[in-house]
C-alpha positions as CSV (number, residue, x, y, z in Angstrom):
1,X,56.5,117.2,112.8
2,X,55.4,113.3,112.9
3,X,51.9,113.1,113.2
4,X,49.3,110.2,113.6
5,X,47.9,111.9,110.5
6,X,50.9,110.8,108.5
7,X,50.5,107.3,109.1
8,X,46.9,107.5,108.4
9,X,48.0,108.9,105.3
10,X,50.6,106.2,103.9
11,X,47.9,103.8,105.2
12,X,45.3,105.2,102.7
13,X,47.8,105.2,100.2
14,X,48.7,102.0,100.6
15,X,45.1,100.7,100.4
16,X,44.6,102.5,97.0
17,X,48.0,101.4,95.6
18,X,46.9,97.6,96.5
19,X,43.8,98.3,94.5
20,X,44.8,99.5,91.6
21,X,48.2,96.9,92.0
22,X,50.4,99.7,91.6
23,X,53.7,97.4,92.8
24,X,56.3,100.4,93.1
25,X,53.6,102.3,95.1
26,X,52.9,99.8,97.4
27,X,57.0,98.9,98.1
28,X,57.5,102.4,98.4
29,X,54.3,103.0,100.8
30,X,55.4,99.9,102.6
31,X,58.8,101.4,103.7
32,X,57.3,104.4,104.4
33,X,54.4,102.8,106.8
34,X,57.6,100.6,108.4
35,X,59.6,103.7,109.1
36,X,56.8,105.9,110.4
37,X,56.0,102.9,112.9
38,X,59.7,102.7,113.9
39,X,60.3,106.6,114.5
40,X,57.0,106.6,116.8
41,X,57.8,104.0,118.9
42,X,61.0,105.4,119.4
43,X,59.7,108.8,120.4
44,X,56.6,107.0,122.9
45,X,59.7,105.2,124.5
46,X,62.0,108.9,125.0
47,X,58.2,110.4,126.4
């Protein structure tokens, strides 16, 4: 199940991959973030 929790997740990930410039981590985190986003705002629009 998608959870806000998840988001928050990649988010901190994403903060700690910028810090220690870990490129692949970031791109990967990014897509992750971007897909997260898209899935919940498809499932607030079905609610």
């Amino acid at each position: 199940m998608l959870t806000p929790q998840a988001c928050l997740c990649s988010e901190e990930l994403l903060a700690v991959a910028k810090e220690k410039q870990w490129q692949r981590q970031i791109e990967t985190n990014n897509r992750v973030k971007e897909r997260l986003e898209q899935i919940i705002g498809s499932l607030k629009g079905i609610s």
